[in-house]
C-alpha positions in Angstrom: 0.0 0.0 0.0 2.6 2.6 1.0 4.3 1.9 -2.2 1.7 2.5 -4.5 1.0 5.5 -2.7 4.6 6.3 -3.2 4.1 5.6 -6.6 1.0 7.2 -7.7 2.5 10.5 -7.6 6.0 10.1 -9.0 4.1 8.4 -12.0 2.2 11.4 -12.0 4.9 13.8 -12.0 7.4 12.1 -14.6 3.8 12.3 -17.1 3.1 15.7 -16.4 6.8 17.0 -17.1 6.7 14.6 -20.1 3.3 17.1 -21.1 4.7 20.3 -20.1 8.2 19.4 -21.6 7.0 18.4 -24.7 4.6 21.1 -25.6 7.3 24.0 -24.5 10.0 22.3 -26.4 7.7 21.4 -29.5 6.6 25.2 -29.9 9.9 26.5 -29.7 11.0 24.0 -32.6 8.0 24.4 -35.0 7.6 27.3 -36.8 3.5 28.6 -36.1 2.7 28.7 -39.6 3.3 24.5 -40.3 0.8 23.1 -37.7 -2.1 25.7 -40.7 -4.3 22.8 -42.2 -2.9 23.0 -46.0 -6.5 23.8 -47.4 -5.5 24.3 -51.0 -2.0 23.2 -53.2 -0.5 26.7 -52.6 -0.8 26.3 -48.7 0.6 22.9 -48.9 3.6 24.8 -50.8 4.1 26.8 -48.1 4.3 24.3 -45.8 6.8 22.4 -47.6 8.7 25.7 -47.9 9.0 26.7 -44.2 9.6 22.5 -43.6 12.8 22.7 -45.5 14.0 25.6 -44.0 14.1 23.5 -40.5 13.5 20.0 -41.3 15.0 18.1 -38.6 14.0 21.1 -36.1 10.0 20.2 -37.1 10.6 16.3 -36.8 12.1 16.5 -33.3 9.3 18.8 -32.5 6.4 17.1 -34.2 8.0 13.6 -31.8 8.3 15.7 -28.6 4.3 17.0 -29.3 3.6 13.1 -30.0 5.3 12.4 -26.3 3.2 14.8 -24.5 0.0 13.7 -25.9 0.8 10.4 -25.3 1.6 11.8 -21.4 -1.6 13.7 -21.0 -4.3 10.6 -20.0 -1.2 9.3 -17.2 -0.8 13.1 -15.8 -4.2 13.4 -15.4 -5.4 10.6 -14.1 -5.0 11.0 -10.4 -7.5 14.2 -10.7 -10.4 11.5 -10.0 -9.4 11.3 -6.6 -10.2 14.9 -6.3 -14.3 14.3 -7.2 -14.6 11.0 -4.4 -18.3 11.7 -4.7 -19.3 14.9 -6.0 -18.8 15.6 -9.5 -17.3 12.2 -10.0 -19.5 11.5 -13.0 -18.9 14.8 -14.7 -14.7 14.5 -13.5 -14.7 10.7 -15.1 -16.3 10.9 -18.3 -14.2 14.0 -19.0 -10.8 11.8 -17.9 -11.9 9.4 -20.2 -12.2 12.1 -22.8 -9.0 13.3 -22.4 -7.2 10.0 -22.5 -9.3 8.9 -25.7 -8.7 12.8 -27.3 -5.1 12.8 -26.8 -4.2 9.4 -28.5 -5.8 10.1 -31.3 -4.5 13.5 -31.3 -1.1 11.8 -31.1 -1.7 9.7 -34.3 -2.3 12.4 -36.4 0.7 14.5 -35.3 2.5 11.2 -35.3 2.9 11.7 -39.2 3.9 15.0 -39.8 7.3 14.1 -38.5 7.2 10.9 -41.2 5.5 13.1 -44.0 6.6 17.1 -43.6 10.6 16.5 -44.1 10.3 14.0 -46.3 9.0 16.4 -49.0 11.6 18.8 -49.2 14.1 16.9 -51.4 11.3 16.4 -54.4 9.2 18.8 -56.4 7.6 21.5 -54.1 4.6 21.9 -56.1 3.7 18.2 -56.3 4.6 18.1 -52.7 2.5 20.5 -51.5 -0.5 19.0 -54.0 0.2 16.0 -51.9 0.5 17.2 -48.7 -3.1 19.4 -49.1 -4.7 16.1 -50.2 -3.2 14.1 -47.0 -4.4 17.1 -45.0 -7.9 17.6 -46.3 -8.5 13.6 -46.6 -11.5 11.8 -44.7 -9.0 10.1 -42.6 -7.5 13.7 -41.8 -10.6 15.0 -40.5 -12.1 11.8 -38.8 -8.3 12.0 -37.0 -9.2 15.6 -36.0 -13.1 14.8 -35.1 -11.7 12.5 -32.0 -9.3 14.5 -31.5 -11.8 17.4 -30.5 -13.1 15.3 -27.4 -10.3 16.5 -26.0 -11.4 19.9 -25.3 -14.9 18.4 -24.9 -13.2 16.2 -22.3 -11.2 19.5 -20.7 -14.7 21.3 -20.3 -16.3 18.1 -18.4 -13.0 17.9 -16.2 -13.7 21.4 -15.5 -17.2 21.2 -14.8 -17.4 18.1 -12.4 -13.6 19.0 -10.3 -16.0 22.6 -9.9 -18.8 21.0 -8.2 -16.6 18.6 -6.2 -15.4 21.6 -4.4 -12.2 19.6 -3.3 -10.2 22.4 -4.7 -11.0 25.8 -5.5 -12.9 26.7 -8.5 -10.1 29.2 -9.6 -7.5 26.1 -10.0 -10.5 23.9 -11.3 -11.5 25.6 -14.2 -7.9 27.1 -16.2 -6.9 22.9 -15.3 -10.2 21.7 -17.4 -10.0 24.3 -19.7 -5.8 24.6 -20.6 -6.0 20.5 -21.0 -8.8 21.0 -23.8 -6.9 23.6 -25.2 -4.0 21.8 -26.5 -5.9 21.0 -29.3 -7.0 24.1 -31.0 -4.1 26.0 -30.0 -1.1 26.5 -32.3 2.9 25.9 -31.9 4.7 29.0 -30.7 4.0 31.2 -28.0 0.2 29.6 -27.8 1.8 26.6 -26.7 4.7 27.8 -24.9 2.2 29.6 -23.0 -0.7 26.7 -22.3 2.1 24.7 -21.3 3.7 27.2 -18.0 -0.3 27.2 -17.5 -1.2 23.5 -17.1 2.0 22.9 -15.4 1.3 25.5 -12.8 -2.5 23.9 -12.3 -1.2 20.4 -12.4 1.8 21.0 -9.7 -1.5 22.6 -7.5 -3.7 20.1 -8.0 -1.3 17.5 -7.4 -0.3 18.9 -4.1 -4.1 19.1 -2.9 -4.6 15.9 -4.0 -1.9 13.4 -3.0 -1.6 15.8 0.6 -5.5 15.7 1.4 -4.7 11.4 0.3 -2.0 10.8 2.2 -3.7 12.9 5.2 -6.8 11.3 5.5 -6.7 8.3 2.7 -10.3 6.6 4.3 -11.7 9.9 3.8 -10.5 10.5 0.3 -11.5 7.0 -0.4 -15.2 7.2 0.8 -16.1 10.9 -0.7 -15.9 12.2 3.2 -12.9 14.1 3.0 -13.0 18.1 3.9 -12.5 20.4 0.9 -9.3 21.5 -0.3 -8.8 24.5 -1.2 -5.9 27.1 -2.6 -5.7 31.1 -2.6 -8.4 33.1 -4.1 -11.3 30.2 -3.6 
């Protein structure tokens, strides 16, 4: 027991620096303008364009956006314990959101890195012809349909960590909300600046959670423990 409890959070930690890593790293590798959907051949040109100007700088970035994806559903996770009774439908369903949002957000960013630098040693018009028709392709949008339950899943988390009133509503909502917004958000400083917001939330959260756990763990366990809260609730 005392070592899953020891456990529990370092998993949670390593995750959450894997998400917060990876999204300040990522935007400060890709330039804004390549994550633009190519909607016709000339964008898809100047997508090429900018991806051979920094071709191994997007691949490392695109991988290290892949990694923190693929970290979200694990640094998250623990958030449950926060809505023991109260809001744990609402805080579930938009966990499960999240996890399910962010791998398939993953997948799709997995192949830029195989697809954008591969272009730039061939003809850029018939690259960017291709690379519009990947990007505007019915696997392409089904890819970006799941990926959107993320937010919906960020809005749920917000919603149902709000009514547990474990922690205050002013750490709550920006945590729901900045984990949703990884997805319509673009690389640069929208990224760079998500990412010093959901690690500050997460650090918080964390802290009221695994403290208020290792406190009173029955409590936490059987929805009875007090309310946690931080400055400004």
């Amino acid at each position: 027991m005392a070592r899953t409890m020891t456990m529990a959070p370092l998993e949670s930690g390593l995750a959450g620096m894997g998400v917060v890593g990876g999204l300040l790293i990522g935007s400060l590798l890709i330039p804004t303008a390549v994550d633009n959907v190519a909607s016709s051949n000339r964008a898809g040109e100047h997508i090429v364009a900018l991806t051979a100007a920094h071709p191994e700088q997007i691949r490392i970035g695109y991988l290290l956006a892949v990694v923190a994806l693929l970290c979200l559903g694990p640094a998250t996770a623990h958030l449950r314990r926060l809505a023991p009774v109260r809001g744990k439908v609402l805080t579930e369903a938009g966990l499960r959101l999240v996890r399910i949002g962010s791998l398939f957000g993953a997948v799709g960013n997995a192949f830029a890195p195989l697809i954008l630098p591969s272009t730039v040693e061939f003809d850029r018009p018939t690259m960017g012809a291709f690379v519009h028709h990947h990007e505007t392709s019915a696997a392409s949008y089904a890819l970006l349909g799941l990926y959107a339950l993320l937010p919906l899943g960020g809005i749920l988390l917000a919603i149902g960590l709000s009514r547990a009133r474990t922690i205050s509503r002013w750490l709550a909502i920006p945590l729901g909300l900045s984990v949703g917004a990884i997805m319509p958000l673009r690389f640069g400083w929208q990224l760079g600046s998500l990412a010093v917001v959901i690690a500050v939330t997460l650090v918080l959260a964390w802290r009221a959670c695994f403290t208020a756990r290792a406190t009173h763990p029955q409590r936490m366990n059987t929805g009875d423990a007090a309310p946690v809260t931080t400055a400004g609730d």
